[in-house]
C-alpha angles and dihedrals in degrees: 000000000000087000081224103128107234092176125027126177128173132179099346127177128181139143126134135278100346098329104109100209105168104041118187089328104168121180131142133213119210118217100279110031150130117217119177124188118219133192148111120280117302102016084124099256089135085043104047084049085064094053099053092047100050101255089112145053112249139180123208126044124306114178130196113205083327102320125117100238089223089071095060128085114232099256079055092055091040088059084050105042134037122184114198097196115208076231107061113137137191103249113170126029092267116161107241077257100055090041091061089052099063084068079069092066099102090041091059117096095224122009151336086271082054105138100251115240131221093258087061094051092052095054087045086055100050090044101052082041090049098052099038105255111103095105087063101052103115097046125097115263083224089066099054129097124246100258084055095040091051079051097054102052082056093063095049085050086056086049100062089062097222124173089221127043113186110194127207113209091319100181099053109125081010113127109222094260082065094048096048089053097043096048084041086050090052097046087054091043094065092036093106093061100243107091135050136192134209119199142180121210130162091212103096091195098051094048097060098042084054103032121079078190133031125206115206118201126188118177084341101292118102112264085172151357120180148123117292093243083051097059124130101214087194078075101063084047084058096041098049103031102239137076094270098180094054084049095053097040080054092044090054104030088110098066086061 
């Protein structure tokens, strides 16, 4: 690792109305890295992805490469950070193309109408490349399966060129060829040092062979956060309430 600090996040709280969901939760990602957050349903790790992103209200200090995120516009915000949902839908009749371009939006002088420029279709075209879909490109988005769409709204996360991707759940209605790309697509994303990503996946197997750091949360507030070398597996027992190790050793037994 670089030991620059590309994420850094420090007493945070956050939930919705008057249900506080994340609570003091502290962790940092160096410039390079791969964090993956692990725990059961509703520890917060969706949450804890929106506030990040700005779609909710948070207390506490979140930095961005060294800058407070609350000094940044959120066009600013939007060149720094990039959030993939597990939700994301295809809501108007965009070609796989047009729907790309939408990533460029924070990078346009002076609107989402802005005339794209040259610079923006090459970085179209190296996303949709990237992620597998340029074939595709002039096909509408309502048209694709599940396991493209959720490509394709990959690619448009590439496009918008962020220092930090945080991913929701991005392998879900991918076949394991696909998962194996896109991680491998990640991993090569934040190779130069200057970018990080923090995911969250339900698969337990498929976090640690992606992840450098793993954090563990339990009722929103941090029960670990370590390397993944450095992993207690007695945790996720804990965490999830089972012996996981003796779970996965029986699930894979078959490829012995």
């Amino acid at each position: 690792m670089s030991g620059r600090s590309m994420l850094k996040v420090e007493h945070l709280y956050c939930g919705y109305g008057k249900t506080q969901v994340i609570c003091d939760l502290s962790f940092q990602v160096e410039a390079g890295g791969r964090l993956c957050i692990l725990g059961p349903n509703g520890c917060g790790k969706t949450t804890l992805l929106r506030a990040l992103s700005g779609v909710l209200s948070w207390q506490g200090c979140v930095e961005a490469d060294g800058i407070a995120l609350q000094e940044l516009s959120p066009k600013q915000r939007a060149k720094r950070i990039a959030l993939m949902s597990q939700f994301s839908q295809a809501a108007f009749d965009y070609t796989v193309y047009e729907s790309v371009m939408l990533g460029r939006y924070a990078h346009q002088r002076d609107s989402l109408f802005s005339a794209e420029t040259a610079d923006d279709r090459c970085v179209v075209e190296d996303a949709l490349r990237r992620t597998g879909v340029w074939e595709l490109r002039d096909q509408s988005v309502t048209r694709l399966s599940g396991g493209q769409l959720q490509r394709v709204f990959l690619a448009r996360t590439f496009a918008q060129e962020p220092q930090i991707i945080l991913l929701d759940e991005p392998m879900n209605h991918l076949n394991l060829r696909c998962q194996v790309k896109l991680l491998k697509s990640l991993r090569d994303w934040t190779a130069d040092r200057k970018r990080c990503v923090v995911g969250v996946f339900h698969d337990i197997s498929l976090a640690l062979a992606f992840a450098d750091t793993v954090l563990l949360l339990e009722e929103g507030r941090r029960l670990a956060c370590v390397p993944v070398e450095r992993l207690d597996l007695k945790l996720l027992d804990r965490l999830y309430g089972m012996e996981v190790r003796s779970y996965m050793k029986s699930v894979y037994e078959r490829w012995n």
